[in-house]
SEZALO-95904 format. One line per 4 residues: number of its first residue (from 1); their letters; for each residue x negated, y negated, z negated of C-alpha. Coordinates in steps of 0.2 Angstrom, whole numbers, plus 2048, in hexadecimal, padded with zeros to 3 digits. Last residue first. Example, Ala and Ser with C-alpha at 12.3 -4.5 7.8 and 13.67 -1.06 7.14 Angstrom:
2> SA> 7BC 805 7DC  7C2 816 7D9
***
This chain:
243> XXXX> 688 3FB 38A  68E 3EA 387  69B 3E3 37C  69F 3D3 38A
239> XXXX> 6B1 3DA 38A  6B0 3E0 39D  6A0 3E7 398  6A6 3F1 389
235> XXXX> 6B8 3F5 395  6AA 3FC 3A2  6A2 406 396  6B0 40D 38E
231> XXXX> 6B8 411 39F  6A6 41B 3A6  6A7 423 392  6BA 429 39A
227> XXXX> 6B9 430 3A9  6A9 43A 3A4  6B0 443 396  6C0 446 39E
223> XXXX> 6B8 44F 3AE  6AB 45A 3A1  6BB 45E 397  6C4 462 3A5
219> XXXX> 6B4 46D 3AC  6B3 475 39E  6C6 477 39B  6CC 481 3AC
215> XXXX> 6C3 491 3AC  6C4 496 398  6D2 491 394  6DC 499 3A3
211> XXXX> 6EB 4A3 39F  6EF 49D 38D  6E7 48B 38E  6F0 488 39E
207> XXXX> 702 48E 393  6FD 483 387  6F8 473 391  70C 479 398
203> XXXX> 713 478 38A  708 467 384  70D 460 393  721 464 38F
199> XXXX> 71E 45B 37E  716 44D 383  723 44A 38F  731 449 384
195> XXXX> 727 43D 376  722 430 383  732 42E 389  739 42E 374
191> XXXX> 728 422 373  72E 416 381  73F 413 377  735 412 367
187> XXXX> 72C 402 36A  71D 403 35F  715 3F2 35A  722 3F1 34B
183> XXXX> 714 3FD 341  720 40A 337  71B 419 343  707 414 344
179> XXXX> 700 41C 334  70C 42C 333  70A 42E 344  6F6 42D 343
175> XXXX> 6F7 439 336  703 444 342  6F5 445 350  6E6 449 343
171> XXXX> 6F1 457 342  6F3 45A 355  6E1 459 358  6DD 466 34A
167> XXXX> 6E9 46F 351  6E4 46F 364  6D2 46D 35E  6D5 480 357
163> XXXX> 6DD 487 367  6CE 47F 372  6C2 486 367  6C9 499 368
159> XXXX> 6CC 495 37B  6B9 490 37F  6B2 49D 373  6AF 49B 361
155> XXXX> 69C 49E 35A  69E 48F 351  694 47C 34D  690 477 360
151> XXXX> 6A1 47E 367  6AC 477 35A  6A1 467 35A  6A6 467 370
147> XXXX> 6B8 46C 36B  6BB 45D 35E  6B3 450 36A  6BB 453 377
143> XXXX> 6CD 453 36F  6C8 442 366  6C1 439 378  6CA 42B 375
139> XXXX> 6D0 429 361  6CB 417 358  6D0 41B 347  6D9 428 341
135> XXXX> 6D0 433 351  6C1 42D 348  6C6 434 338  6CC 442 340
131> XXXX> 6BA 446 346  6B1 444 338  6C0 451 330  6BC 45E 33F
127> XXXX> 6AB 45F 33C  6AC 45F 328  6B7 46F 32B  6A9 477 334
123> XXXX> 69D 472 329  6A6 479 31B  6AA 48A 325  696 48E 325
119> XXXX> 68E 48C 337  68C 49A 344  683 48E 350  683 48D 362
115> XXXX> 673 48B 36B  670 486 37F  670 493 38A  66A 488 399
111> XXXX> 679 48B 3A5  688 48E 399  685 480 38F  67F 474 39D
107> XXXX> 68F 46C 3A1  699 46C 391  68A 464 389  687 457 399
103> XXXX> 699 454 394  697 451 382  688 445 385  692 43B 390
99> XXXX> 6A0 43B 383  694 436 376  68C 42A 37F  69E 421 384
95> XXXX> 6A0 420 36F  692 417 36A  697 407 372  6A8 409 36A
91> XXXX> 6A0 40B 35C  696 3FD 359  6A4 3F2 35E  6AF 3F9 351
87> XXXX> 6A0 3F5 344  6A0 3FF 336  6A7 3FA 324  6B9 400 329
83> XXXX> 6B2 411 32F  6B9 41A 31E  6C9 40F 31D  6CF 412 330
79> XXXX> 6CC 423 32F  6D5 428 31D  6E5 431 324  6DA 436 335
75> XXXX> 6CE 440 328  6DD 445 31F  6E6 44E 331  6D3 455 336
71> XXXX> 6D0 45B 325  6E0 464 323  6DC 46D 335  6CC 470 32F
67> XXXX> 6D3 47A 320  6E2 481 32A  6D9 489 338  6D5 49B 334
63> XXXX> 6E5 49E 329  6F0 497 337  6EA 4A3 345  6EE 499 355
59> XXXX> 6ED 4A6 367  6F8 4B1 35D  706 4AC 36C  712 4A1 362
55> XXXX> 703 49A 35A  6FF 493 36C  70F 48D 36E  710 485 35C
51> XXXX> 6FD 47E 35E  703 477 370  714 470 369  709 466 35C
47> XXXX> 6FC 461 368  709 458 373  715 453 366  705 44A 35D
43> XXXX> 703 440 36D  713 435 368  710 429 35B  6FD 425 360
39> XXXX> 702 421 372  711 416 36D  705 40C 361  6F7 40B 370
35> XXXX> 703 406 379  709 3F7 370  6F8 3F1 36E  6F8 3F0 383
31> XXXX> 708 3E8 384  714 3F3 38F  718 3EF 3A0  717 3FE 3AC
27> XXXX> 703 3FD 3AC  701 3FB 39D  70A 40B 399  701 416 3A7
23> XXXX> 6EF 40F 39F  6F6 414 38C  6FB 426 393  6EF 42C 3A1
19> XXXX> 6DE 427 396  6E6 42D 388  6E9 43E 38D  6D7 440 38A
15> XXXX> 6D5 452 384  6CE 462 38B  6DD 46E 38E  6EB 469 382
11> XXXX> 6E9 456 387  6E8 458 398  6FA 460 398  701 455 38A
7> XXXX> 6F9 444 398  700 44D 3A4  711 44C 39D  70F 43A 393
3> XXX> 70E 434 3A5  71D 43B 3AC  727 438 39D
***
């Protein structure tokens, strides 16, 4: 519970409560496979009590989120199916880059002015969609990745863009639910722990988000950007994928 707590928390803020979740469980016993499964059938309670709290407070406006918040959830339904023909290994090298890049992004944004694009709706809601269906089917990094397109591809600021990946996150959350939740690798006892923690981080990620979006998720983001492309490159070379 203690785990899936901070993990809800980070979560909210920038992203990556992965790294604290599927590691934590491992280490206390739990087959590796089987914690991915538990992870995936629990962190939707985090993202989904944040959009709630966060709508709770006007922060979330349903009517200007729901399209890419639909995409996200059918782009995770359909991600194992539209990235079937590519490499796993390819992407997985791929990936560490992109957060590397994301976090030079989120560290040179504000410094160097660089642009931010007022971009149709469609292209917007094609952003988040891409990035369900990788949530769907590999998924570190997912929360990242959402707020750094949603900065690049709209004029939203930090909290605007942190309250829509919270949704979009939280929907791509529930297809992966819906995916993982008949699979006899989850062991539901771990999940209703999981579950109740999840949801008190992703109160208090909220509450953070209200009061301090702004200060606190740039450099989280930055933080869990780097922590986890250096553990995708190391499990490459532990595996023999390479960098």
């Amino acid at each position: 519970m203690l785990l899936a707590l901070a993990a809800g928390t980070l979560d909210t803020l920038a992203g990556g409560g992965g790294l604290i979740v599927i590691p934590g469980q491992i280490f206390f016993g739990v087959p590796a496979v089987a914690s991915i499964a538990n992870n995936k059938c629990s962190a939707f309670a985090g993202t989904l009590m944040a959009s709630w709290r966060l709508w709770r407070r006007g922060l979330l406006v349903w009517h200007e989120v729901r399209y890419p918040v639909l995409a996200a959830f059918v782009g995770s339904l359909v991600g194992a199916s539209i990235l079937k023909g590519l490499d796993p290994a390819f992407i997985e090298r791929v990936i560490p880059y992109a957060l590397l890049a994301i976090a030079s992004y989120f560290a040179l944004a504000s410094r160097l002015d660089l642009p931010r694009f007022a971009c149709p709706p469609a292209l917007v809601i094609l952003s988040m969609g891409l990035a369900g269906a990788y949530d769907g089917f590999l998924g570190p990094g997912t929360g990242s990745i959402m707020l750094a397109l949603l900065m690049v591809v709209t004029q939203a600021s930090m909290t605007q863009a942190t309250v829509m990946v919270k949704a979009c996150n939280g929907a791509s959350n529930v297809a992966a639910l819906i995916v993982f939740a008949p699979s006899a690798l989850v062991l539901w006892p771990v999940v209703v722990c999981l579950l109740v923690g999840q949801l008190a981080g992703g109160w208090i990620g909220a509450l953070l988000v209200e009061r301090h979006a702004e200060r606190v998720a740039r450099p989280l983001v930055i933080v869990v950007s780097l922590v986890m492309a250096l553990r995708l490159l190391w499990m490459n070379l532990a595996s023999g994928v390479g960098i």
